[in-house]
C-alpha positions in Angstrom: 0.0 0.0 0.0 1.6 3.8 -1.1 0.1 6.9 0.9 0.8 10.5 0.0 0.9 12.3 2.5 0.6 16.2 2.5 1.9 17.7 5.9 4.2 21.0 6.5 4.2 20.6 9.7 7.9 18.7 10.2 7.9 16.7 13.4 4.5 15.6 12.8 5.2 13.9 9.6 8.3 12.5 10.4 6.4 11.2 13.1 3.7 9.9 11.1 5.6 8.6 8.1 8.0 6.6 10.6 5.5 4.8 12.2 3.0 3.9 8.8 6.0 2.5 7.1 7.0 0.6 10.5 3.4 -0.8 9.7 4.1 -2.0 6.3 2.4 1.2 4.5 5.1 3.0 2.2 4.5 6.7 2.6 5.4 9.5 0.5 5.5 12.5 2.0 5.8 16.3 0.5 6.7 19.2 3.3 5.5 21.7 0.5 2.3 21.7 -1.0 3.8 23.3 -4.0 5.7 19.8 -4.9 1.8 17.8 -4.8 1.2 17.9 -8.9 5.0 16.2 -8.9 3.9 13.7 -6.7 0.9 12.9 -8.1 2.7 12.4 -11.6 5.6 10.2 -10.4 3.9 7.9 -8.5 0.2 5.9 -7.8 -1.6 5.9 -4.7 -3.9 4.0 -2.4 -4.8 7.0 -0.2 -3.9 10.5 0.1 -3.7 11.8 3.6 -3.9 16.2 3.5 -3.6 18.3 5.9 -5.9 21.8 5.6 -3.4 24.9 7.3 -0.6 24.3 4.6 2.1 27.0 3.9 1.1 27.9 0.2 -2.5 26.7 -0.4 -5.6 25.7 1.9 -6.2 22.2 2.0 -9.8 22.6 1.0 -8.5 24.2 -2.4 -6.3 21.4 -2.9 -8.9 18.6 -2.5 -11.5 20.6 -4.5 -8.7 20.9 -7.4 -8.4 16.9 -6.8 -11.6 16.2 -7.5 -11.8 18.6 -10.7 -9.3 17.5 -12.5 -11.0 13.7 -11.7 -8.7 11.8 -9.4 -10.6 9.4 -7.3 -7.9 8.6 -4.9 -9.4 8.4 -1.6 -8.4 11.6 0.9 -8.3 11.6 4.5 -7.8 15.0 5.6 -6.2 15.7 8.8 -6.5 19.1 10.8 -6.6 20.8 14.3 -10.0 22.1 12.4 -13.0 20.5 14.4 -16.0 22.7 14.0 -19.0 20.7 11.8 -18.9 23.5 9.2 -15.2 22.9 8.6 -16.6 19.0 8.0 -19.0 19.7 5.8 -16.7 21.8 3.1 -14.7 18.8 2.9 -16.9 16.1 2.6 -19.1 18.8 0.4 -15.6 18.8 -2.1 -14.8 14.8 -2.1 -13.0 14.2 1.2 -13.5 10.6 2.3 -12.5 10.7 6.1 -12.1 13.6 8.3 -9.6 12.9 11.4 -9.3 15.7 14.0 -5.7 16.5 15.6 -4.4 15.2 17.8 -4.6 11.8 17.2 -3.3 8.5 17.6 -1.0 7.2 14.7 -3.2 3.8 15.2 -6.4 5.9 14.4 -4.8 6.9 11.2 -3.5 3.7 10.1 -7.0 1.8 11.0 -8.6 4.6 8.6 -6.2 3.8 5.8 -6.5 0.1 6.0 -10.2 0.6 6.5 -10.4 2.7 3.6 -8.3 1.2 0.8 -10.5 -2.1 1.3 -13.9 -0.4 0.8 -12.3 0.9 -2.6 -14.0 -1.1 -5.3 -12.0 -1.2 -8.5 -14.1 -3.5 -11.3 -12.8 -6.3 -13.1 -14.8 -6.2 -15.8 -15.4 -3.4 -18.3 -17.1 -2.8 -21.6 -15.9 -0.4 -24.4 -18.1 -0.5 -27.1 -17.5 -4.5 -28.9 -14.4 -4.7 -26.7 -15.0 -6.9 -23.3 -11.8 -6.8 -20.7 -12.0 -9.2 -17.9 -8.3 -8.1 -15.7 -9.0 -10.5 -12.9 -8.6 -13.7 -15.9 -6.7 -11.6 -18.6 -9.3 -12.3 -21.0 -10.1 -9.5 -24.2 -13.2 -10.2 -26.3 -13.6 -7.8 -29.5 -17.0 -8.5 -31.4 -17.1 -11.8 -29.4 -13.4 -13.2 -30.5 -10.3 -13.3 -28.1 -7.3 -10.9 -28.2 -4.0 -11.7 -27.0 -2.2 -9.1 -24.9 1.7 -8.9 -23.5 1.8 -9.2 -20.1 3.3 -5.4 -20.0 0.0 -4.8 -22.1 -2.5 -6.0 -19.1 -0.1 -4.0 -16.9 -1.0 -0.6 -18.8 -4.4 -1.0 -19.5 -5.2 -1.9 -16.0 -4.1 1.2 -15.2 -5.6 3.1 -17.6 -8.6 1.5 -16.5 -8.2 2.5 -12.9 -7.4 6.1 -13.7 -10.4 6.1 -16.6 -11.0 9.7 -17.4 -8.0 11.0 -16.1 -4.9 12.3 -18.0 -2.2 9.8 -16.9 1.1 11.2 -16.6 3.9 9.2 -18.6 6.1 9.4 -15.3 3.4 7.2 -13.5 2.9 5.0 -16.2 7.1 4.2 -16.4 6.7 3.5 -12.1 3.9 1.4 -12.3 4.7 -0.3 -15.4 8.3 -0.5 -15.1 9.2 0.1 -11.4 12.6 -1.9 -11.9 13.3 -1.1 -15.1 14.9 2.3 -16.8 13.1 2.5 -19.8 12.1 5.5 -22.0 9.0 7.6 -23.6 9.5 5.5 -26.6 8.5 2.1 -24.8 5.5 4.0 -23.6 4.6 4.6 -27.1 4.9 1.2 -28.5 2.6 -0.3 -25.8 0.0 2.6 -26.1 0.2 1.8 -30.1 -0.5 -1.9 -29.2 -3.9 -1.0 -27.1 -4.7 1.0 -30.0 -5.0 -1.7 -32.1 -7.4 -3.2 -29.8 -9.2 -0.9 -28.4 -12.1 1.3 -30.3 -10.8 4.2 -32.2 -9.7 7.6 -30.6 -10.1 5.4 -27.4 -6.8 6.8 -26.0 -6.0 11.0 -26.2 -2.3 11.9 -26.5 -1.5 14.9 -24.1 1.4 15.8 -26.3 4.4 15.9 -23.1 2.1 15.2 -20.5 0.9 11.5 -20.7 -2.2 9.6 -21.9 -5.8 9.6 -21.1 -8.5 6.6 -21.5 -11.8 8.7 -22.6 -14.5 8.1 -19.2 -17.2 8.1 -22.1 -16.2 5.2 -24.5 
């Protein structure tokens, strides 16, 4: 399980990123709110833990961006904030948990567990005449199987997961290729191969960004 976790507050996240990785959970953490785009390009995540008093931008302006640009991650947001009003903005803009400081590291990691296993990511999907079944690695188009490299499931399934959402080439080399140094260029030969597969103008090019899987097809 990877957590981002969005905290300025420096002896707090030490704190907190110690004792979550002591706990199996690998944690990245950002100091500066400014670095949170970066993040979210180099790497996937299970859960986003935010903070709302940050040095550069309110916490509530951060999730709300979050869910505008359409990443589902789930967020926890953490805060010394307790009034219901402060709740309600949060949970109004996507928040999934709301966890009042202080609090015990233990509350924190039950709420991540608790919340990564009520995230339901499908198995099966339907794109027009093309049927993808991940869980058996089975692809149907107009009712006949198509084979698929096993670097091919590896990129559509995230694609899938991240459906709707322009997907950043640097996430797609970690998550792909997390022990390998490849290049843009092997990113390109595997997109070309889902092409072939999938229903035309399936896939968007963000020319130096990364690729997006249309929400619509």
């Amino acid at each position: 399980m990877r957590v981002l976790l969005v905290e300025d507050d420096l002896v707090l996240g030490e704190s907190l990123k110690e004792y979550l990785e002591e706990n199996q959970v690998e944690v990245v953490w950002i100091s500066d709110d400014r670095k949170l785009d970066e993040a979210l390009q180099m790497n996937e995540y299970d859960v986003i833990v935010l903070d709302l008093i940050l040095k550069y931008e309110k916490g509530e302006s951060i999730l709300k961006g979050l869910r505008d640009k359409g990443v589902k991650t789930p967020v926890i947001i953490i805060t010394a904030k307790n009034k219901i009003e402060d709740k309600e903005t949060c949970f109004n803009f996507g928040a999934d948990d709301y966890l009042t400081k202080p609090f015990n590291p233990k509350e924190l990691l039950l709420r991540i567990k608790a919340l990564s296993k009520r995230v339901h990511i499908p198995n099966k999907y339907k794109i027009k005449d093309v049927e993808i079944d991940l869980e058996n690695q089975i692809v149907l188009k107009e009712g006949k199987e198509v084979k698929l490299s096993k670097t091919g499931w590896n990129l559509l399934a995230l694609l899938l997961k991240r459906k709707g959402q322009v997907v950043s080439t640097e996430v797609i080399l970690n998550y792909v290729w997390p022990d390998k140094a490849v290049g843009d260029e092997i990113v390109r030969q595997y997109i070309k191969e889902l092409r072939k597969i999938l229903p035309p103008d399936s896939i968007e090019t963000h020319k130096g960004i990364g690729y997006r899987l249309k929400d619509e097809v």
